[in-house]
C-alpha positions as CSV (number, residue, x, y, z in Angstrom):
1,X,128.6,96.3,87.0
2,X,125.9,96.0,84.3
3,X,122.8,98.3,84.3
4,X,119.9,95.9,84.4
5,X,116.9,97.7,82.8
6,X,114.4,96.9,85.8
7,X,116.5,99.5,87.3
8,X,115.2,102.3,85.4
9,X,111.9,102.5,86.3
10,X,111.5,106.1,86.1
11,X,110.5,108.2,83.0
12,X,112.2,111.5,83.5
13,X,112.9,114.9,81.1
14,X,116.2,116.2,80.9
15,X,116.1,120.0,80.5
16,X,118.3,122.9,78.8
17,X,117.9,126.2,79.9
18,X,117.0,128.5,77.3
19,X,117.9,132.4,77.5
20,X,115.4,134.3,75.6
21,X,115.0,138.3,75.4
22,X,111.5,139.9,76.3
23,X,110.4,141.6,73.5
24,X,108.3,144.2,75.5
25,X,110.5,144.7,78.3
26,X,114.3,143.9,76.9
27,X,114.6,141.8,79.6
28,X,116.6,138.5,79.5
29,X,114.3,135.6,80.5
30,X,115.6,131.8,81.1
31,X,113.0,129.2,80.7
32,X,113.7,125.4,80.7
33,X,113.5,123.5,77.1
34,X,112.8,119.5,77.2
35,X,115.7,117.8,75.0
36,X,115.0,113.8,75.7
37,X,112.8,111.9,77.7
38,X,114.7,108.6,79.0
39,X,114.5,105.9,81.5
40,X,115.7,106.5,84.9
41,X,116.7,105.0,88.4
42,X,115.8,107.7,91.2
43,X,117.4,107.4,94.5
44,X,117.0,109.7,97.6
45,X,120.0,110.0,100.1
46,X,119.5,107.5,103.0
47,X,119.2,109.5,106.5
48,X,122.6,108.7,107.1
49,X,123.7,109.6,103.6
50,X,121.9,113.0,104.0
51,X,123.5,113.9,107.6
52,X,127.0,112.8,106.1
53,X,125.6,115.1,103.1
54,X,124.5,118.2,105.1
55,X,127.8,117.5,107.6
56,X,130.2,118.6,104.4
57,X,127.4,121.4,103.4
58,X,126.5,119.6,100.2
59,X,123.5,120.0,98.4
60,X,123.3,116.2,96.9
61,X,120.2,114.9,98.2
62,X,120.1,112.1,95.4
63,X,121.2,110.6,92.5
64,X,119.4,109.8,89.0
65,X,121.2,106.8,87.1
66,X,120.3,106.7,82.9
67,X,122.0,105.3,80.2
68,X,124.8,107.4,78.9
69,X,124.6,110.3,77.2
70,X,126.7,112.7,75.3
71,X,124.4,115.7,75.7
72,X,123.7,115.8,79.5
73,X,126.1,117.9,81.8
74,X,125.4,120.2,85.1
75,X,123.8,122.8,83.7
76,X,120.6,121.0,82.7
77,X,117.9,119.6,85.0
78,X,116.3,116.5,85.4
79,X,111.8,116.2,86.1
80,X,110.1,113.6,87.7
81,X,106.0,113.8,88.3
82,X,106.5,117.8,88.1
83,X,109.3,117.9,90.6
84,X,112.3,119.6,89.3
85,X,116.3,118.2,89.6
86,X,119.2,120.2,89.2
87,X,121.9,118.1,88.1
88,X,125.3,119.1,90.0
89,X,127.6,116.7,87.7
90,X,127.6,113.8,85.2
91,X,130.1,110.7,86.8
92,X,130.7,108.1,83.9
93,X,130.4,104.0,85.1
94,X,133.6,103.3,87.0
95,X,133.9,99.8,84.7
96,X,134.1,101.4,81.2
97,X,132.3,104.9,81.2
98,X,130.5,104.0,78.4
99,X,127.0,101.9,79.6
100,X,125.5,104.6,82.5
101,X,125.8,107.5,84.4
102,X,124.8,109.1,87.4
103,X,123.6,112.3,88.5
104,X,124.1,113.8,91.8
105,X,121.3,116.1,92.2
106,X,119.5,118.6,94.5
107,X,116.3,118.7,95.7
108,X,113.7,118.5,93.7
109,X,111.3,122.1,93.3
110,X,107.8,121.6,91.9
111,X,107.3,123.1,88.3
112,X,105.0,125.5,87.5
């Protein structure tokens, strides 16, 4: 299956987190550092994907498609109009795992 580029319709910003230490208090401190901003097909869970979803006590509630990527993987996060996406894996194109790949993600939490 080919990506056709009307799919990605969405501009999203895939995020690193970034641990940091607090120079007044010592503390370690993770904030969230923009690496790319790509192209991106966003697609909630149907109702009956998310009962299925919710039966197995998953946290998918979507998946974002982009073109593939070396540099993504489940630690980063994915943001869309100030909403924010943990990614919860990276599955390569079933065809040749080399054109897209989609992310599984979790409900999206508003940025500060």
């Amino acid at each position: 299956m080919s990506l056709a580029s009307g799919r990605l319709r969405h501009r999203i910003e895939l995020q690193a987190p970034v641990t940091t230490q607090d120079p007044i208090t010592g503390e370690m401190e993770t904030t969230w550092q923009t690496y790319a901003r790509v192209w991106a097909e966003i697609v909630p869970l149907s109702a009956r994907e998310f009962i299925a979803a919710s039966a197995e006590q998953s946290e998918v509630r979507g998946r974002i498609t982009i073109r593939r990527r070396a540099d993504v993987n489940a630690s980063h996060r994915a943001v869309h109009r100030g909403m924010a996406y943990d990614i919860l894996g990276v599955l390569a194109d079933p065809v040749s795992g080399l054109e897209y790949q989609t992310l599984p993600v979790s409900e999206g939490v508003k940025v500060a």
